[in-house]
N, C-alpha and C positions, 0 to 999 in steps of 0.2 A: 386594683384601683384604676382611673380613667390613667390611658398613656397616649399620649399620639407621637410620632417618630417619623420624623419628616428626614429625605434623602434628595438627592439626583442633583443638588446644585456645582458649582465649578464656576469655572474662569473660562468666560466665551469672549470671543470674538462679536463686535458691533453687528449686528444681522443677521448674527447666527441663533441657534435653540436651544432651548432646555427642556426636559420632562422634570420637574418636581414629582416626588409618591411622599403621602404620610397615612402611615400603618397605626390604625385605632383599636386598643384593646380595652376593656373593662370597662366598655358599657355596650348598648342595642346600638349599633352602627349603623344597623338600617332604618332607624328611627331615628337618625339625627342629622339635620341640615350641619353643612362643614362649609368652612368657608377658609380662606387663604388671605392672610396680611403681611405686611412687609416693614421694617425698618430700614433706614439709612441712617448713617453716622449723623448724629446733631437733629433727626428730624423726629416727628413724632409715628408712631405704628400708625398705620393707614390699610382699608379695608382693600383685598384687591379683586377678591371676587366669592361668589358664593353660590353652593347649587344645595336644592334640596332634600330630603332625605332617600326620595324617589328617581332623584336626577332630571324632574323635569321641568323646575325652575333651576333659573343663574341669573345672576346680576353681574357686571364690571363696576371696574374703577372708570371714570371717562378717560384715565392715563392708559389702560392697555386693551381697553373695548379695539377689538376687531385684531389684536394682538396673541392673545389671550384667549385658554380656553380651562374651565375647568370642567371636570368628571369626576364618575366615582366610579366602582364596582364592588358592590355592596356584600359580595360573594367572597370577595378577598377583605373587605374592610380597608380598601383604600380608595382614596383620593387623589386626583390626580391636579398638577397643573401645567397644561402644556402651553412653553411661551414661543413665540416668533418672534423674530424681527428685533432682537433683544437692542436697547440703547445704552447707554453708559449710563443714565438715567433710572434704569431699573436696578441698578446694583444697590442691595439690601443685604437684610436678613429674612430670611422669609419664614413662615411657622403657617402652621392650620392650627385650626382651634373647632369645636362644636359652634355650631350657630347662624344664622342666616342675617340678620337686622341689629342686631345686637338685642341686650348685653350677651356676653360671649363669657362662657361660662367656662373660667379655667378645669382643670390646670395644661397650659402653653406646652406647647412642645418644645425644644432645645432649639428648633429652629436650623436651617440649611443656606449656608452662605453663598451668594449670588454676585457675580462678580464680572461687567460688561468692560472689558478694555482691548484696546487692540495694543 
């Protein structure tokens, strides 16, 4: 069955980085636009970025455009999201999921906690 299994979150530091990976098994990987959203406590999941099945489109959120970057490598079946410049503001939950525009076609990954504090 479809799984995605997202990693690399932690407890950074205001300005410092993170690499997020999510590992996708049971289905064409390379046939699927992936895209990266986020929770915060009390807020609603919000889209933060998405690239194509080929990786040569991406979109942002206007909150981490120029911050932000996502990738894939289609070879391993992951996904990447490498942040900058992290804000106390970014602290989530983060998850990948299939999809570029939505709808977004479960089933979520467990998701990797994100956590910007000095």
């Amino acid at each position: 069955q479809v799984q995605l299994v997202e990693s690399g979150g932690g407890l950074v530091q205001p300005v410092g980085s993170l690499r997020l990976s999510c590992a996708g098994s049971g289905f064409t990987f390379s046939n699927s636009a992936m895209s990266w959203h986020r929770q915060a406590p009390g807020k609603e999941r919000e889209l933060v970025a998405a690239i194509g099945s080929k990786g040569i489109s991406t979109k942002y959120a206007d909150s981490v455009k120029d911050r932000f970057t996502i990738s894939r490598d289609n070879a391993k079946n992951t996904v990447f999201l490498q942040m900058n410049s992290l804000k106390p503001e970014d602290t989530a939950v983060y998850y990948c999921v299939r999809g570029y525009s939505g709808p977004f076609p479960g089933p979520w990954g467990q998701g990797t906690q994100v956590t910007v504090s000095s």
